[in-house]
Steps between C-alpha positions, in 0.01 A plus 500: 500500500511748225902632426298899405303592811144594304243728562341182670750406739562845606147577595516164689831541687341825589227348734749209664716516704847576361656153338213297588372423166534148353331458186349211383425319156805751405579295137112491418452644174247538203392161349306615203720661231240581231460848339927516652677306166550175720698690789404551869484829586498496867644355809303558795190524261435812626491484852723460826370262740658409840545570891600682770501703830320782593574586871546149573219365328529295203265608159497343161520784274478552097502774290454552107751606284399808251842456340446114395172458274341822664457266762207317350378175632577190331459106573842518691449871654220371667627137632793675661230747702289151569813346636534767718129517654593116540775531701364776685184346603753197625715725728256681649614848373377820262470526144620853409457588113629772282298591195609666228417308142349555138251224587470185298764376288307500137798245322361240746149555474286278668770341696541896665144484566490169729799656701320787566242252601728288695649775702136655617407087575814529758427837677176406537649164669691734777243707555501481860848258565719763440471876442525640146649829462505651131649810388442658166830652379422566112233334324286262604149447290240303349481131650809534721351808661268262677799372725516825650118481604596176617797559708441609889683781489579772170767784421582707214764689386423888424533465108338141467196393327244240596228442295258202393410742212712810338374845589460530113291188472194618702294675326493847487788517714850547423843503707508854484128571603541256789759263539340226676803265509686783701648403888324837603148369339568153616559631887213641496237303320589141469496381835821295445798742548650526895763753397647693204813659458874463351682177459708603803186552746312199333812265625515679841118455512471110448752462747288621763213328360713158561616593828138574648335149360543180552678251286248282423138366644728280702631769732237589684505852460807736540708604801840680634615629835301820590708779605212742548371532901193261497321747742551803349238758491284559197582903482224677334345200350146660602519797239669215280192282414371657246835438264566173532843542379626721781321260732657186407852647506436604824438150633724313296872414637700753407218705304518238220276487216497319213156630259397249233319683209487869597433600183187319469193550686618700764172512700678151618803474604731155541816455571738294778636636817660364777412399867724342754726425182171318320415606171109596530273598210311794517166582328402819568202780405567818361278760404401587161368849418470563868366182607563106597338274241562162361519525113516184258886584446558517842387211622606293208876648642421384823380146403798463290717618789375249769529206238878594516508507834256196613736287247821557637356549918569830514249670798223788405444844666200630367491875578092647430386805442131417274177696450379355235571425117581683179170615329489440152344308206807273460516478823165369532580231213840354624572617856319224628700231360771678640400507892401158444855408375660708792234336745609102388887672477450585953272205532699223367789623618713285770777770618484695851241805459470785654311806446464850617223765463643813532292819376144363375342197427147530351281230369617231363806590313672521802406099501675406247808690547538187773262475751508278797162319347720519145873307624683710742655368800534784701316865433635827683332854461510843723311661716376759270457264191176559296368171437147350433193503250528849382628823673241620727397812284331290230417210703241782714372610173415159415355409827293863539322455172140731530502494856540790731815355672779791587767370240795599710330304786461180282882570350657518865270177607643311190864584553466405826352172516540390182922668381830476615754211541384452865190421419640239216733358747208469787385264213765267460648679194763649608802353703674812657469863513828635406692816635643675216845488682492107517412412127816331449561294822178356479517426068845308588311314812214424292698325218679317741237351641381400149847376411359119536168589403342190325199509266280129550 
């Protein structure tokens, strides 16, 4: 291990638990010498690499150097990071990384470029065996920007930068007009960033993150002893279903929430709670300018979301509130491919489902939010639950046409025989009406009946 504790090695013993870090590959050091008069210029190449314990669970961990070579990747750099995956995907355990570099190494040229290569070749080989957690705590850009996209889980720093291209090199842009490598612009727009904040909240962040997933796709999901009363009484949850936020703390053990992505495409919300001491993922509807639609960021979120949790058995709530679909021309061009993806994401997917429609579900967007004719197991709804074709205003209008029928007659004949989650359950679509009171006694039953569910 390093005699000066580095930037590196602080930000990493910052996230473990205290003395659990063992580093490995410790004497590694830069093989290529040109452009440096014959003389190495760097043990560690760059980068920390090693393990340790974070509440009891073992990561692998590494973390570039800005002090050594700006951190830039070189051939060694990136077989140390390599070795790492290696020995993570082995154990069974995370792979937590720390960004922070000036890219590729120029003095070793191509060589640079095939470890960049070489370390995108191994995330993409534990996509799925182990989580990847990356946090951004400089700069991290061109090529090796990519990892982030690639990881399972992304954090930045504040004052970091991420960036596949400069805010200078786009044209008519500039850092100052909009700084598009920014943490606040990356929340926000790029889909990839969970959480943003200093180095100290980063660290306190990811150790949450660890403690609320499993290990490895060989866990079977994630548990720990609930403390919570298993039949406690959902208080309020009725006037909570339109924010699904408030709604999922309310059922979760202990009120816990962990949101994936809130920054992006809040009109869907994901994120992990708890149930009975099982971590459950939620996928929830929001609504956008007043009301619940799927958008093509949304429910790319959502299918990215139940990949995660499908790959390491991790059970999905789905929590629907849908009238219909964003209106636009873009929409019109790549939404589709989107519902399609987030269709195939529910369809395919092998983990306990369960889904409840709480305010409205019209037409068929409340379908693919995870019907019982989509992939779910087990569907719950209210009593007062909108649910059907259309709402019963526009569905009379429809059905009235040039006749002389009393619209209000038509409207009330429509809602009645036609609306409602007791009429969908009369069906076969729904399981149970719930009482608001017993949302989450009946959510921990129905995952526990699931718990050996078996797909053939």
């Amino acid at each position: 291990m390093s005699d000066v504790k580095s930037i590196a090695l602080s930000r990493i013993e910052s996230i473990l638990d205290e003395n659990s870090f063992v580093e490995t590959l410790s004497l590694a050091k830069q093989r290529s010498t040109d452009f440096t008069d014959g003389k190495a210029q760097a043990p560690s190449d760059g980068v920390i690499t090693g393990h340790g314990i974070i509440d009891g669970d073992p990561v692998f961990i590494f973390a570039e150097d800005p002090e050594v070579l700006g951190g830039t990747v070189g051939e060694i750099h990136a077989k140390k990071i390599i070795a790492l995956y290696d020995l993570a995907m082995k154990t069974g355990s995370p792979v937590i990384g720390l960004l922070d570099s000036k890219g590729i190494r120029l003095s070793e040229s191509v060589d640079a470029l095939e470890a960049v290569g070489s370390i995108l070749k191994k995330a993409s080989d534990a996509k799925g065996i182990v989580p990847e957690v990356m946090a951004v705590y400089g700069e991290c850009g061109g090529g090796l920007s990519v990892l982030t996209a690639m990881s399972d889980f992304c954090f930045m720093t504040k004052d970091s930068k991420l960036f596949l291209n400069s805010p200078d090199a786009i044209p008519g842009n500039n850092k100052e007009k909009l700084d598009t490598s920014s943490s606040d612009f990356q929340f926000e727009n790029s889909g990839k960033i969970d959480f943003t904040g200093s180095e100290a909240e980063v660290a306190s962040k990811i150790r949450e993150l660890i403690a609320t997933i499993p290990l490895s796709d060989r866990d079977g999901g994630r548990f720990e002893e609930c403390t919570d009363d298993l039949n406690r009484a959902s208080v309020g949850i009725a006037e909570k279903r339109s924010d699904i936020k408030a709604y999922v703390s309310e059922i979760s053990d202990d009120n816990f929430f962990f949101e994936t992505k809130p920054g992006f495409a809040k009109e869907m919300v994901t994120g992990f709670i708890k149930l009975d001491g099982e971590t459950i993922g939620v996928i929830g509807n929001q609504a956008k300018d007043g009301k619940f639609v799927l958008t093509r960021d949304g429910s790319e979120k959502a299918s990215d979301f139940l990949g995660f949790c499908d790959d390491f058995s991790i059970p999905v709530l789905s929590l629907v509130n849908a009238e219909g679909y964003e209106i636009s021309e873009a929409s019109e061009r790549r939404l589709p491919d989107a519902l399609a993806g987030l269709v195939y994401s529910f369809a395919e997917a092998s983990v306990p489902m369960v889904t409840v429609y709480l305010n409205k579900a019209y037409g068929t967007s409340y379908l693919l939010m995870n019907a019982k004719s989509v992939g779910a197991d087990m569907v719950y709804a209210y009593e007062d639950t909108e649910m059907g074709s259309m709402d019963a205003h526009n569905a009379a209008a429809i059905i009235k046409g040039d006749s002389d029928k009393d619209l209000s007659e038509i409207e009330k004949e429509f809602a009645e025989k036609a609306l409602g989650a007791e009429n969908a359950a009369a069906h076969g679509y729904i399981d149970r009406i719930l009482t608001f009171a017993d949302t989450r006694k009946y959510l921990i039953d129905a995952f526990e009946i699931l718990a050996t569910k078996e797909v053939y």
